[in-house]
N, C-alpha and C positions, 0 to 999 in steps of 0.2 A: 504493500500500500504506500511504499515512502515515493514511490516515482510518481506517481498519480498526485498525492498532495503537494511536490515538488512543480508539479506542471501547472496546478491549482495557480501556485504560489508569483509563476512566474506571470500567469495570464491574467490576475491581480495586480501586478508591476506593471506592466504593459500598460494596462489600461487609466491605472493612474496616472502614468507619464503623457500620453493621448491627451488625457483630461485636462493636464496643464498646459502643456501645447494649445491648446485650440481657447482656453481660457486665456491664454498668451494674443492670442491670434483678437480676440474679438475686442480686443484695446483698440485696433487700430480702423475707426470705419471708414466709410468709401465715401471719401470727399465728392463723390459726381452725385450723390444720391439727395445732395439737400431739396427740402419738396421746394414748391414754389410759394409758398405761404408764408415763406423767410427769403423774401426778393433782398439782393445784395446790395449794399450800403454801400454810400462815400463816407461813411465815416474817414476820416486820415489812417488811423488805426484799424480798419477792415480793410487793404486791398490798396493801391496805391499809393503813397505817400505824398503828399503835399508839397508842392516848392511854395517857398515865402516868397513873397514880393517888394523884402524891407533891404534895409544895407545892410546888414550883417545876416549872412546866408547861413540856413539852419546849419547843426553838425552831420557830418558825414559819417555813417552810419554803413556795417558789412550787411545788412538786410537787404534785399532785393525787393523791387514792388513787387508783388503777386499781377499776374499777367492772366489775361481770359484764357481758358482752353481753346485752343487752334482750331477754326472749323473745316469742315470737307465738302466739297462743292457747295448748297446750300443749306447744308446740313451743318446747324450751329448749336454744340454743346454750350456753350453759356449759359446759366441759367438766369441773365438776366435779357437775353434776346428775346426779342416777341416775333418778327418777324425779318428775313432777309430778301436776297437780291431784289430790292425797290431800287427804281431810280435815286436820285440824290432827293432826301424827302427836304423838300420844303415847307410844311407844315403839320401839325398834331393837334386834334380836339380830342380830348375821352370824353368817354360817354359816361352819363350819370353816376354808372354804378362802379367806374373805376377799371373793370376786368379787362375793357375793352376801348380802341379808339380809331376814329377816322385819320387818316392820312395822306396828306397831298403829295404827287412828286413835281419838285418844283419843275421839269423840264419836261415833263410828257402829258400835266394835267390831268392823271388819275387820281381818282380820289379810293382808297380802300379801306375797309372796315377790316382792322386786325386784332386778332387775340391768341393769346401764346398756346400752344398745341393744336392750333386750327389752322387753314388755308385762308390767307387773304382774299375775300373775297369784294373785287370792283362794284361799284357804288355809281360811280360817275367818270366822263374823261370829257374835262371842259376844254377846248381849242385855248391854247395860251403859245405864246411869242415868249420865250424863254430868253432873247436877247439882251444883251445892255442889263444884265441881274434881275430881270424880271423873269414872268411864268407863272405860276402855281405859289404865292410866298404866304399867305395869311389863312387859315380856317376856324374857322366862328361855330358851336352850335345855334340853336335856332331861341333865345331866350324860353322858348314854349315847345322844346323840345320832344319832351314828354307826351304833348300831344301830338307835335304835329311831324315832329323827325325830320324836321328841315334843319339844311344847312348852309353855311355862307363859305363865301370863297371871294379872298381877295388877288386878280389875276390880272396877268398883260397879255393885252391881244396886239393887233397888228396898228390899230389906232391911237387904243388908250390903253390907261389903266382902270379897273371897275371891281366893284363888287358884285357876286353874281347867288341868286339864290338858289339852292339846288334840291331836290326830292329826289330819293335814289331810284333809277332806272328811267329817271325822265329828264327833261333837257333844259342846261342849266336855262334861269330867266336873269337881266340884266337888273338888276336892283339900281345903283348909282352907278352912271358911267360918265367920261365926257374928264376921267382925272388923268392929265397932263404926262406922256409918255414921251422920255430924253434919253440923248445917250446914255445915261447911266439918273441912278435914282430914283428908280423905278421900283424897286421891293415898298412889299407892305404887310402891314398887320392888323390882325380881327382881335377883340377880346368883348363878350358879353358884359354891359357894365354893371349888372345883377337891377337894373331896375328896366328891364323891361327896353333895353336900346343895345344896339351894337355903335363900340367904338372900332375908328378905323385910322390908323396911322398911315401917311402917305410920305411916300418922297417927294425929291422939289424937282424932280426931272434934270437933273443937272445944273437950275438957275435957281439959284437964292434969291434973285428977285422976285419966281412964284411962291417962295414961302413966306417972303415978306404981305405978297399981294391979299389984302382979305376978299377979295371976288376970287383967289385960284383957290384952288381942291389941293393944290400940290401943296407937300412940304407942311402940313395938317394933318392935327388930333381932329377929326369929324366926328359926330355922335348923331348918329340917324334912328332911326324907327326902320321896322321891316320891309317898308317901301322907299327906302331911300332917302326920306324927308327928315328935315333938321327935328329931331325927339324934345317932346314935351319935357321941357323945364332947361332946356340952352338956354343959355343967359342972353341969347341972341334968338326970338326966337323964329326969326328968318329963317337964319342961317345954322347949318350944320357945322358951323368951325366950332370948337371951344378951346384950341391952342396954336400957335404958328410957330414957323421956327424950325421945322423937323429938314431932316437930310435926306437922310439914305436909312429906315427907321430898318433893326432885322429884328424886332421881338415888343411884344406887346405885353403886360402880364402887372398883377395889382392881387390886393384884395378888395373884391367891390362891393365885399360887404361893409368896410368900412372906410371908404372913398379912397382908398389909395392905389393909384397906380404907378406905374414903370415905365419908360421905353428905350431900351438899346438904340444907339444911333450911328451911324459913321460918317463922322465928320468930316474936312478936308486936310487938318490937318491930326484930328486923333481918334479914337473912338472915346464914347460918353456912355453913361448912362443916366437920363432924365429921370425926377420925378416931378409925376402932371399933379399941374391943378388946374381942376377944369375952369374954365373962363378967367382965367391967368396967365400971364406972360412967363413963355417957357422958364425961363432963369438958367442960373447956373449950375454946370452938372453935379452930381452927387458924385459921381466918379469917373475919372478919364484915364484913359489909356495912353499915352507917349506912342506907344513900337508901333499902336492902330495892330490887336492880333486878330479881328475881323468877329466883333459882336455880333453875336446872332440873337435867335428868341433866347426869353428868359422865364422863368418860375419864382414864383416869387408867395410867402406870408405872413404874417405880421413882424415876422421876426428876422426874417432872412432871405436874399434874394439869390438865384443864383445864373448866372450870365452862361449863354454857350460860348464858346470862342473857337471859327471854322478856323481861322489859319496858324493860330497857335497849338490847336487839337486838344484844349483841355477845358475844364469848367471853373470858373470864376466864382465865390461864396463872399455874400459880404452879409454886416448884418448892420441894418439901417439904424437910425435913432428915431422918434415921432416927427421929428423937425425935415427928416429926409437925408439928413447927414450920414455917414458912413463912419459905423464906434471901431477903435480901432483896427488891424490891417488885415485887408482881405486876403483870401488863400485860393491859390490855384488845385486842383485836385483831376485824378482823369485824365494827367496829361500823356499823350500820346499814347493813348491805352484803347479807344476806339477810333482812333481818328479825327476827323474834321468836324467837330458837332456843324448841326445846322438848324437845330427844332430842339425847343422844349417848352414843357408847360407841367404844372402839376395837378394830380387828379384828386377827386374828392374824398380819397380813402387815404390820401399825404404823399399817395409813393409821385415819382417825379419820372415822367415820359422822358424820351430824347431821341432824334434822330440823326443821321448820319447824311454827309456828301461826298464821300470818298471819291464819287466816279466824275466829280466835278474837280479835281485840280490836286486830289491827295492821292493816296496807294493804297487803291481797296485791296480788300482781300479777297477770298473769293463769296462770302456770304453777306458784302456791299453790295447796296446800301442798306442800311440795317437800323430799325427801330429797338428801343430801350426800353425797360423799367424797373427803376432801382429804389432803393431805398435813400430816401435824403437824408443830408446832414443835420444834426440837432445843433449847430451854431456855424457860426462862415465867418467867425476871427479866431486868426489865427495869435494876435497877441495885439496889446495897446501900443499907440505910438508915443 
């Protein structure tokens, strides 16, 4: 009987060693498996490091930023991709409930409804003149969305530039047109003002003389009603202006719950960022850029706003004061990490959209151009001055 309890003995060995092994083993999980109900953060400390924007350059540090997983054809592990190869998107609306958002490409005038493990599915393809940085650059829901599922689209055609209303699978209608289309100057931007009006940021078509002019459309903050008319309670109530002075505007974005708005700009000689008061003289910028790294849309909430930047490829975080002022120094984050942002806006559940222009002047990859959604930063100072 001793070999039989010897064999016992060993196949009890055996299997407690097994047992630590694999208890060993299930330390380590599979990073690809995070759900999506934990979308990835800019936090500094999740995932890319932050460059400072001040004179004394943070410490240099042996840590690497954490880099997206590598996609394969249009096949994009990232778990914060929603959707890939789109044109260069020129604009983002989400939809109410967050999951999900409309998307324009600035150069082809599709509009598409995308949501992450679904097929993009086409909505609209409004005729746009993608020339001189126009196309496809602004999208608006419909203030009454909920009932009516309409949407706005601020786009260049071969004449002008217009705002155009749209119902999916039927042909866009011309809301406001007749705004001043120039060499260059030509982007624009939607933002619902929460009372029942859409604001519409315009370029000056190349001449600063139509953003001076109060009879042009160009180079104006406008505030219309659903048919294009200057909206009940302009301080003018002719007229659709409520601000003059804009450029070359690439993002629109506030809280209007509690009248503040935003708008990125680029200047002649820097880029800006405004904050608007309606029926007030634009003023001076809350923050400007020297290098000009090519302000796009922004997101923005009571606390914090956050800037695309296409030619720098990274995102810009500041965090305002009530006054509009900028508490001390903002942080870049994101940088060169998906490319060239060119869209963003935040949804009603906090996370923060973003969209990509790789195939417009940067190095797509193969799963350019590619919509975002991430978890936002809970503050955008990086340190006082």
């Amino acid at each position: 009987m001793a070999a039989p309890n010897r064999m016992r003995r060993v196949l009890l060995s055996t299997t407690m060693v097994l047992g630590v092994l694999l208890a060993g083993c299930a330390q380590f999980p599979d990073e690809h498996t995070r759900p999506w109900g934990d979308p990835p953060s800019l936090e500094p400390q999740a995932g890319p490091q932050p460059s400072f924007e001040s004179e004394q350059p943070p410490p240099q540090t042996d840590t690497a930023p954490q880099q997206p997983a590598q996609p394969v054809g249009c096949t994009d592990p990232d778990p914060a991709v929603v959707a890939t190869c789109l044109a260069p998107v020129g604009a983002i609306a989400v939809l109410p409930d967050g999951s999900a958002a409309l998307v324009g490409e600035r150069t082809t005038g599709r509009v598409l409804r995308v949501e992450r493990g679904k097929k993009p599915v086409e909505l609209a393809r409004i005729p746009v003149d993608a020339s001189s940085g126009g196309g496809l650059t602004g999208l608006a829901l419909s203030p009454t969305y909920h009932e009516d599922e309409l949407f706005y689209a601020y786009v260049t055609t071969g004449s002008d530039n217009r705002v155009v209303r749209v119902a999916a699978g039927d042909r866009p209608k011309p809301v406001l047109t007749g705004i001043p289309k120039g060499p260059r100057g030509n982007s624009g931007a939607l933002l619902d003002d929460g009372q029942g009006a859409l604001l519409v940021a315009t370029g000056n078509a190349g001449s600063p003389g139509n953003a001076a002019d109060p009879q042009s459309l160009a180079g104006k903050l406008l505030r219309i009603d659903g048919f294009g008319k200057p909206a009940r309670g302009n301080p003018n109530p002719k007229s659709p202006v409520v601000v003059s002075g804009l450029t070359d505007p690439g993002g629109l974005c506030g809280t209007p719950g509690l009248g503040i708005y935003w708008v990125t700009d680029r200047l002649g000689s820097q880029d800006a960022l405004f904050r608007l008061q309606l029926g007030e003289p634009l003023g001076a910028p809350s923050w400007t850029w020297s290098d000009r790294p090519g302000v796009t849309g922004c997101a923005a909430d009571p606390a914090n706003v956050v800037v695309a930047l296409r030619d720098a490829a990274a995102l810009y975080m500041l965090s305002p004061a009530p006054d509009g002022t900028i508490i001390g120094q903002p942080s870049k984050v994101m940088e060169k990490t998906y490319g060239r942002f060119s869209a963003a806006t935040l949804a009603s559940d906090g996370l923060i959209w973003l969209g990509t222009s790789n195939k417009d002047g940067g190095t797509p990859v193969s799963s350019d151009d590619r919509v975002l959604r991430l978890q936002p930063p809970s503050g955008g100072t990086a340190g006082k001055d």
